[in-house]
N, CA, C and O atoms as CSV, one atom per row, in Angstrom:
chain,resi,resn,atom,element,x,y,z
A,1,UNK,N,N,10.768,-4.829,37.792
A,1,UNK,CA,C,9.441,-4.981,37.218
A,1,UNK,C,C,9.096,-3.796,36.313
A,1,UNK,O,O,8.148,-4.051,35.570
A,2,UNK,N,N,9.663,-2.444,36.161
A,2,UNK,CA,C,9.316,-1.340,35.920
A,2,UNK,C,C,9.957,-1.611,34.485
A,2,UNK,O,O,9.330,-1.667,33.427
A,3,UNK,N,N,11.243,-1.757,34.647
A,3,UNK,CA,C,12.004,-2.086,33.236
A,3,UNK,C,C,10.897,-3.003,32.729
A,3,UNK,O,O,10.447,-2.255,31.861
A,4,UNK,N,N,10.252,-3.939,32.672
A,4,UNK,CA,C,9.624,-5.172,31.753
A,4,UNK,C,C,8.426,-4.328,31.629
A,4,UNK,O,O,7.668,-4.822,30.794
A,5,UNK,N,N,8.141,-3.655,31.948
A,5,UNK,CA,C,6.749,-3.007,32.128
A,5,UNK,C,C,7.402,-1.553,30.981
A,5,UNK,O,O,6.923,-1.523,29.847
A,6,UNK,N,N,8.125,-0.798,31.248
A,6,UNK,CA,C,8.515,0.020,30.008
A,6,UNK,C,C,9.007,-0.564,28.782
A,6,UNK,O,O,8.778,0.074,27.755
A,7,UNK,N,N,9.679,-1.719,28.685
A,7,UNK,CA,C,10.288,-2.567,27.580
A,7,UNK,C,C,8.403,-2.999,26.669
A,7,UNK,O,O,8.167,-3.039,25.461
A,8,UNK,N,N,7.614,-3.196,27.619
A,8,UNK,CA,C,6.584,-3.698,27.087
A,8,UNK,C,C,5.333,-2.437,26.042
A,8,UNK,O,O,4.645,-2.556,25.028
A,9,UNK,N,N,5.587,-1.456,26.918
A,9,UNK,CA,C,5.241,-0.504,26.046
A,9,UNK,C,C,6.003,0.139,25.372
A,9,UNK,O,O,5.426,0.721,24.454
A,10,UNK,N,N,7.171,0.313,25.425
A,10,UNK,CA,C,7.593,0.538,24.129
A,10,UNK,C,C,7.382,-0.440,22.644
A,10,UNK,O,O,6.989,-0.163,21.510
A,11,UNK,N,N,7.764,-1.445,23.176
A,11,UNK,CA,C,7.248,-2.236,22.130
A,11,UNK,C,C,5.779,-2.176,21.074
A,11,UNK,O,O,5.751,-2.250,19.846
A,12,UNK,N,N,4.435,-1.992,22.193
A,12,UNK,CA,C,3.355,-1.966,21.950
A,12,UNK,C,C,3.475,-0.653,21.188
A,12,UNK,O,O,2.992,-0.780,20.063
A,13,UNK,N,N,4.013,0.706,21.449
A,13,UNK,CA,C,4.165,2.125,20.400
A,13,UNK,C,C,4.679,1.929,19.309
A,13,UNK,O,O,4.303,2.510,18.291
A,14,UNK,N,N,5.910,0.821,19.357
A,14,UNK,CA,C,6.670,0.986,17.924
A,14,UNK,C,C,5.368,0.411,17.019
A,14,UNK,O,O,4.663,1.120,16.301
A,15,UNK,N,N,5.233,-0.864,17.196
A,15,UNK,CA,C,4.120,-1.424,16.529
A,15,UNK,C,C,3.203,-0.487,16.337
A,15,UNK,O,O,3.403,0.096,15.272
A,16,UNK,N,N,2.246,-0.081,16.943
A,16,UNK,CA,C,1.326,1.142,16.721
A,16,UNK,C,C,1.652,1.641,15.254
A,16,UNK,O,O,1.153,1.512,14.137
A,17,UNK,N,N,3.130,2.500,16.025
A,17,UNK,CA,C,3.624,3.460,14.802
A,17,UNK,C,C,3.554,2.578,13.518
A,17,UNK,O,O,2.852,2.603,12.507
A,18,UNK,N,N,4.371,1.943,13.881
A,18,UNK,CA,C,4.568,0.903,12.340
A,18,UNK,C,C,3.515,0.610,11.639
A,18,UNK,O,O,3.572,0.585,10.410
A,19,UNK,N,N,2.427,0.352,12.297
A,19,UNK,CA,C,0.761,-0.214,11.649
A,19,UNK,C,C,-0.029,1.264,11.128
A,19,UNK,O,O,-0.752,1.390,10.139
A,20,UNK,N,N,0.400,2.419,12.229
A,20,UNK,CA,C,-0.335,3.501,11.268
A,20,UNK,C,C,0.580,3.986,10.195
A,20,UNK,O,O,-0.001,4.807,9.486
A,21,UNK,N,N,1.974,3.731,9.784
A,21,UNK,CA,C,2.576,4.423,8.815
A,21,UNK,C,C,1.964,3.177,7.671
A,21,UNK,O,O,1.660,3.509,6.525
A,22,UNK,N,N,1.871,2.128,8.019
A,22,UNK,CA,C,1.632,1.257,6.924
A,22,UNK,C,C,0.087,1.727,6.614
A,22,UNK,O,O,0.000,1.775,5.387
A,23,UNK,N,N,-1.180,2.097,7.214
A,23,UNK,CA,C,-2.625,2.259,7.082
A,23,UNK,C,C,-2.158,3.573,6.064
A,23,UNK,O,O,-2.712,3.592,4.965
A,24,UNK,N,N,-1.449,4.363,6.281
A,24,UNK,CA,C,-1.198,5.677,5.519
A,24,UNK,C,C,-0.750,5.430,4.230
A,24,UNK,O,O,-1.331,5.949,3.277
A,25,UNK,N,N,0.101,4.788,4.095
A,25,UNK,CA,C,0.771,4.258,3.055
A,25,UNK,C,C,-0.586,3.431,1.996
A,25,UNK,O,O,-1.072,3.717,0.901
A,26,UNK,N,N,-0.822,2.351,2.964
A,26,UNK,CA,C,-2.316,1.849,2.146
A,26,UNK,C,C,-3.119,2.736,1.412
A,26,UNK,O,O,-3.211,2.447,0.219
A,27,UNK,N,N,-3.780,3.822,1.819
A,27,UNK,CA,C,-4.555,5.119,1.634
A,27,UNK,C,C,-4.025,5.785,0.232
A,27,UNK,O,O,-4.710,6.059,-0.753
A,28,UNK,N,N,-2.649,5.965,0.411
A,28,UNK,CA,C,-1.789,6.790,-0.408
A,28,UNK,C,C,-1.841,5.925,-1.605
A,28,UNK,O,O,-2.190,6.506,-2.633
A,29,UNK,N,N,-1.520,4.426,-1.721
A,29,UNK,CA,C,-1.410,3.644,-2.889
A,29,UNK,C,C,-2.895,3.668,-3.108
A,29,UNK,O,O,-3.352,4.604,-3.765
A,30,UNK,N,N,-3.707,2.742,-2.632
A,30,UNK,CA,C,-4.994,2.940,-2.714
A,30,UNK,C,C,-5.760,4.509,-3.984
A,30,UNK,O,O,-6.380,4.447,-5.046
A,31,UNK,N,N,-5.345,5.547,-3.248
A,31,UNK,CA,C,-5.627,6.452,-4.419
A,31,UNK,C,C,-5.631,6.648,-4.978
A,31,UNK,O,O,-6.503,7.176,-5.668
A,32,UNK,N,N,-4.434,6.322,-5.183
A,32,UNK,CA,C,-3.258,6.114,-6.536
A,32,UNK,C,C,-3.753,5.650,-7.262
A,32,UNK,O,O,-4.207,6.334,-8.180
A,33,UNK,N,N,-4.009,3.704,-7.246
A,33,UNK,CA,C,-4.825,3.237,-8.020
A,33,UNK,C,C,-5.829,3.925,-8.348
A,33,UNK,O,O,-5.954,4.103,-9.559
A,34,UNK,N,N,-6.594,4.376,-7.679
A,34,UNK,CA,C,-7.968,4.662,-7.951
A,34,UNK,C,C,-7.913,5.676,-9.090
A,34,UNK,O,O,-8.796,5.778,-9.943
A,35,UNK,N,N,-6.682,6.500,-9.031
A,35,UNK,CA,C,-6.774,7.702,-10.269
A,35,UNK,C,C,-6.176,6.680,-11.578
A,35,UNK,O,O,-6.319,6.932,-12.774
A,36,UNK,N,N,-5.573,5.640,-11.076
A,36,UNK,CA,C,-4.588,4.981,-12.652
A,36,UNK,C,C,-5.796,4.512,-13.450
A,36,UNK,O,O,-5.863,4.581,-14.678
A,37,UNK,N,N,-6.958,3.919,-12.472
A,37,UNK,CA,C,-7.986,3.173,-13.184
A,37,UNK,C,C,-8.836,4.558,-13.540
A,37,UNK,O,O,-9.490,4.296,-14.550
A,38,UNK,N,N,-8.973,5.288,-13.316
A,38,UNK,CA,C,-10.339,6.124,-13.895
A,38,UNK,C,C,-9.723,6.835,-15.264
A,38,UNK,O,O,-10.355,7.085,-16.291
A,39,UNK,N,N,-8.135,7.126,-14.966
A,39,UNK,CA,C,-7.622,8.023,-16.498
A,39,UNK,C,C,-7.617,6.898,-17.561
A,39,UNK,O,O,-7.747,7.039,-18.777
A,40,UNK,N,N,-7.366,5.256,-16.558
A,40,UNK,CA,C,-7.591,4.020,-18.131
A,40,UNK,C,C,-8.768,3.972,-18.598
A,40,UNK,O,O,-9.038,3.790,-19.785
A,41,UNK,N,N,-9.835,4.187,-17.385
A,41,UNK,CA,C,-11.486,4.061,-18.210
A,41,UNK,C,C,-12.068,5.595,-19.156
A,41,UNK,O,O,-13.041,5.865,-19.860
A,42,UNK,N,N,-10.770,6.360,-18.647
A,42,UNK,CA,C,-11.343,7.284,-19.932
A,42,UNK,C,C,-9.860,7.683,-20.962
A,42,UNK,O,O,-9.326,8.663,-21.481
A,43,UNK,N,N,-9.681,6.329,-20.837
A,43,UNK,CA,C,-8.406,5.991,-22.211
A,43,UNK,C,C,-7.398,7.392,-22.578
A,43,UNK,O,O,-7.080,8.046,-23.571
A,44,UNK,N,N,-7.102,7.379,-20.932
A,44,UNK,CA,C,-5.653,8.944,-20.861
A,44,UNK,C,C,-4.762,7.668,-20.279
A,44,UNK,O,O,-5.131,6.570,-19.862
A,45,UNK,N,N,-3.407,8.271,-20.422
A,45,UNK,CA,C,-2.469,8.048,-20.426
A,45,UNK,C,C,-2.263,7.701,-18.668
A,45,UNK,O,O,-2.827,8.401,-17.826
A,46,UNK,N,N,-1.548,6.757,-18.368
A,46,UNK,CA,C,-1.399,6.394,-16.833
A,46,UNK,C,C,0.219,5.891,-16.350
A,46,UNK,O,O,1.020,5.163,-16.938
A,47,UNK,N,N,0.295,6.441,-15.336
A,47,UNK,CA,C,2.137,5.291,-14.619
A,47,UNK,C,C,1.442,4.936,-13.686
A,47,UNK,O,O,0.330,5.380,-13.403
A,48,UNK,N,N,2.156,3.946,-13.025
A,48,UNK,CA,C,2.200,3.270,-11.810
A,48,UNK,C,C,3.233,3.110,-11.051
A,48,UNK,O,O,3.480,2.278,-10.179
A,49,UNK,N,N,4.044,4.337,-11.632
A,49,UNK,CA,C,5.603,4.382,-10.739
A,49,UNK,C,C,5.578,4.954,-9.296
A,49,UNK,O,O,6.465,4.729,-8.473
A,50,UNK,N,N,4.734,5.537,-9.121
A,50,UNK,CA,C,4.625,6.485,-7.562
A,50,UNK,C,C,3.465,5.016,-7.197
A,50,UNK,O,O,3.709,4.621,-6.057
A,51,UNK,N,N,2.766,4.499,-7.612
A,51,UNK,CA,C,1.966,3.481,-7.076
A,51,UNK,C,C,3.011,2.187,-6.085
A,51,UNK,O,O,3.047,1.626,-4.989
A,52,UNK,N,N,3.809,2.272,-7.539
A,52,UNK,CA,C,4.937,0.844,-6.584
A,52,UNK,C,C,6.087,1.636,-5.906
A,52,UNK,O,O,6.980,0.979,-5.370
A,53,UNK,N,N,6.154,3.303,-5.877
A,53,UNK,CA,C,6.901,3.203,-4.635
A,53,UNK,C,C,6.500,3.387,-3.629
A,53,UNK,O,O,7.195,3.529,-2.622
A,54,UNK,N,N,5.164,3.430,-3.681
A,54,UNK,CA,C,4.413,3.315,-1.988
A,54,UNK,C,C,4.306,1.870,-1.770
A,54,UNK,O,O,4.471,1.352,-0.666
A,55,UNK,N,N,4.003,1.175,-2.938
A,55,UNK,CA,C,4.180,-0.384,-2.440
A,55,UNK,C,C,5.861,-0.483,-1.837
A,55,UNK,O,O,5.929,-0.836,-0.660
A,56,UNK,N,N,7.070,-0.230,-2.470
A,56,UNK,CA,C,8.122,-0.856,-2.413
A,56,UNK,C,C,8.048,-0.152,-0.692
A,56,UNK,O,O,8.475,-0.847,0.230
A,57,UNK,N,N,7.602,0.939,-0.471
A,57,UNK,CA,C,7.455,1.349,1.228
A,57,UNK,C,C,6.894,0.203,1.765
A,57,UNK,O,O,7.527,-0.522,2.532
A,58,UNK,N,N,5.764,-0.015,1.424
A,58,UNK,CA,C,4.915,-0.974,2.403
A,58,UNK,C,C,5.811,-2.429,2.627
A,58,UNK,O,O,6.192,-2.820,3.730
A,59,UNK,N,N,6.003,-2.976,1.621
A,59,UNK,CA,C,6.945,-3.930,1.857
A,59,UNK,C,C,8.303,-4.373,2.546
A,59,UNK,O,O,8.859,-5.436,2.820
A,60,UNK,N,N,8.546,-3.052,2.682
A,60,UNK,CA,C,9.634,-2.513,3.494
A,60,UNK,C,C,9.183,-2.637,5.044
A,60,UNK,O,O,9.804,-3.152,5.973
A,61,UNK,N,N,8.231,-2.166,5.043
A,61,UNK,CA,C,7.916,-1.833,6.699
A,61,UNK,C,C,7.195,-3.543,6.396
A,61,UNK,O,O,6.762,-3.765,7.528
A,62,UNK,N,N,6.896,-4.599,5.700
A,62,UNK,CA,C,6.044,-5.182,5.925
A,62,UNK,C,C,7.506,-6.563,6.410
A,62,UNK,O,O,7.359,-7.555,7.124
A,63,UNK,N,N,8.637,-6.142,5.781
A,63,UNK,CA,C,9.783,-7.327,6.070
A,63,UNK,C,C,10.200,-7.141,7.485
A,63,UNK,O,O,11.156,-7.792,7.908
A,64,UNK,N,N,9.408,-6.103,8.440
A,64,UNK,CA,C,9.936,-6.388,9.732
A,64,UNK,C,C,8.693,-6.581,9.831
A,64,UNK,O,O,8.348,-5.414,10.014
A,65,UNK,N,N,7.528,-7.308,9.854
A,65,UNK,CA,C,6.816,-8.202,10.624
A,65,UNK,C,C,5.143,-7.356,10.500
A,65,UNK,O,O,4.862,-6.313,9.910
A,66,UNK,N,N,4.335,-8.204,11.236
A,66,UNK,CA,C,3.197,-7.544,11.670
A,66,UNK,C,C,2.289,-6.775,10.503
A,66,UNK,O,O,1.061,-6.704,10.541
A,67,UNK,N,N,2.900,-6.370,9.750
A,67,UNK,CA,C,1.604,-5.683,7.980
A,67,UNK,C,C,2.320,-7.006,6.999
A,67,UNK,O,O,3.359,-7.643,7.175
A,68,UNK,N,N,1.405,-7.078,6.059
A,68,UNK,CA,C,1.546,-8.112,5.023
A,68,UNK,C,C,1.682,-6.687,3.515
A,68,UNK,O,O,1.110,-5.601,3.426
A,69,UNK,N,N,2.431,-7.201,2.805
A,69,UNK,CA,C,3.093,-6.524,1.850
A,69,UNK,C,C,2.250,-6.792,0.806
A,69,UNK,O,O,1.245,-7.503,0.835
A,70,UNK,N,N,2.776,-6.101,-0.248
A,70,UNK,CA,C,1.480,-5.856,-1.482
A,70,UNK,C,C,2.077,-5.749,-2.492
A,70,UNK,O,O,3.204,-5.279,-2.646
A,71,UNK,N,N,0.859,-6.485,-3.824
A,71,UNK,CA,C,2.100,-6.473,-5.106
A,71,UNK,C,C,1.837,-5.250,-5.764
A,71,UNK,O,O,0.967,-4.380,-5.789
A,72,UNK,N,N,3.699,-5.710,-6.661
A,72,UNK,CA,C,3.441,-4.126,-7.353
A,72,UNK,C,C,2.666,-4.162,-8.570
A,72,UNK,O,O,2.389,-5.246,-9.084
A,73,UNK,N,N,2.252,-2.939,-9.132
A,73,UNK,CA,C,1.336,-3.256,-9.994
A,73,UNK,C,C,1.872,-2.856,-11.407
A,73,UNK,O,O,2.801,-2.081,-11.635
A,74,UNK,N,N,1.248,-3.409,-12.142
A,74,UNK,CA,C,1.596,-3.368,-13.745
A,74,UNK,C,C,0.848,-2.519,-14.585
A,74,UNK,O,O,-0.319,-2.909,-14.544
A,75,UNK,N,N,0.967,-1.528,-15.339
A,75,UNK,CA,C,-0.250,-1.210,-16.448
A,75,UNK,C,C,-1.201,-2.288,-16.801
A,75,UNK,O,O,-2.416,-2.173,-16.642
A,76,UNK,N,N,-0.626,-3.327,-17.279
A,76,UNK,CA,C,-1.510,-4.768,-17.675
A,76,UNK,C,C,-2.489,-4.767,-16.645
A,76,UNK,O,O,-3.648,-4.477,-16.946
A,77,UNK,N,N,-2.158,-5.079,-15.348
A,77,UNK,CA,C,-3.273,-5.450,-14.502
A,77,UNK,C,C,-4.184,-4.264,-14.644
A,77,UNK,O,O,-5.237,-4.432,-15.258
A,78,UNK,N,N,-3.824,-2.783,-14.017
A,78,UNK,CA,C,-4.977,-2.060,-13.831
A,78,UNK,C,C,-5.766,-1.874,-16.069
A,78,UNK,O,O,-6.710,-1.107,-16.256
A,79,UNK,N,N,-5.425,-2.316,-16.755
A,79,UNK,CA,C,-6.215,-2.461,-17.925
A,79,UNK,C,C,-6.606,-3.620,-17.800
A,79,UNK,O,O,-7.753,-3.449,-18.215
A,80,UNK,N,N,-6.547,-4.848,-17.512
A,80,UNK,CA,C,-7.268,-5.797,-17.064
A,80,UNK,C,C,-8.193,-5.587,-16.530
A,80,UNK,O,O,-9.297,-5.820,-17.022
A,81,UNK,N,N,-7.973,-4.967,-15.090
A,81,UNK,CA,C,-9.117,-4.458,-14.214
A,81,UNK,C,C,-10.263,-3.780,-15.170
A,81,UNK,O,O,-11.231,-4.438,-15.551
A,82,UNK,N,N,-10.047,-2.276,-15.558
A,82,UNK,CA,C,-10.797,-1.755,-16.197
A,82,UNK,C,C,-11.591,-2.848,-17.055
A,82,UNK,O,O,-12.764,-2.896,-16.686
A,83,UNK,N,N,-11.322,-3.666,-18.006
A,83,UNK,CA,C,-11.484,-4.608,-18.799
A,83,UNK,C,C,-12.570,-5.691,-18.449
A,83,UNK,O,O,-13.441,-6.035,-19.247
A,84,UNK,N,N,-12.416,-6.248,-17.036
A,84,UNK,CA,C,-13.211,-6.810,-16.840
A,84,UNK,C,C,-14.431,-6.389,-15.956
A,84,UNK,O,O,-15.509,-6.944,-15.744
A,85,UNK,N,N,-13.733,-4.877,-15.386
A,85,UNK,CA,C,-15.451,-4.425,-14.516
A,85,UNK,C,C,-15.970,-3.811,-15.447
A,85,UNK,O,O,-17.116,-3.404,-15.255
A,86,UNK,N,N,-15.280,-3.519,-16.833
A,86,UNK,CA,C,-16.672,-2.971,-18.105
A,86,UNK,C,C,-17.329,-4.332,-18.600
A,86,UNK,O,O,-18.276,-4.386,-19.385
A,87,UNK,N,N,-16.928,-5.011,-18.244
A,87,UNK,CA,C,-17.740,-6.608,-18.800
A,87,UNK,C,C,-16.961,-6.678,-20.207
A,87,UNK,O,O,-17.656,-7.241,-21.054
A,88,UNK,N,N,-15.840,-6.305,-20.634
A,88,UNK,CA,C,-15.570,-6.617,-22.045
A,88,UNK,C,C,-14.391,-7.426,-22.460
A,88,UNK,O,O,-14.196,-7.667,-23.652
């Protein structure tokens, strides 16, 4: 009974772990964006290469189960974005 009972929490930690490296990861891209869109709304120069390799992380941890994965992003989109929350 002890074995099914340690098999069971281990399980419940990996997951844990796995869900807070992915919340971190979220945070980290998340920012990211947030600086790609403010240097486009003041028309500086932007990448999104460190953006999609925190995505290509998340997706990674997201192909073993339990987090849902995220797309990568394009210059186009975040100037889109900008584009349409200026109303123009």
């Amino acid at each position: 009974m002890s074995n099914v009972h340690d098999a069971i929490t281990k399980h419940s930690k990996n997951q844990h772990n796995h869900i807070q490296s992915f919340l971190k990861l979220e945070a980290m891209r998340e920012s990211l964006i947030d600086e790609a869109i403010q240097l486009c709304v003041s028309s500086l120069p932007f990448e999104v290469d460190k953006i999609n390799q925190i995505t290509g992380e998340m997706n990674r941890l997201a192909s073993k189960g339990i987090v849902p994965t995220r797309k990568m992003v394009t210059k186009q989109m975040v100037q889109d974005f900008v584009q349409k929350k200026s109303g123009k």
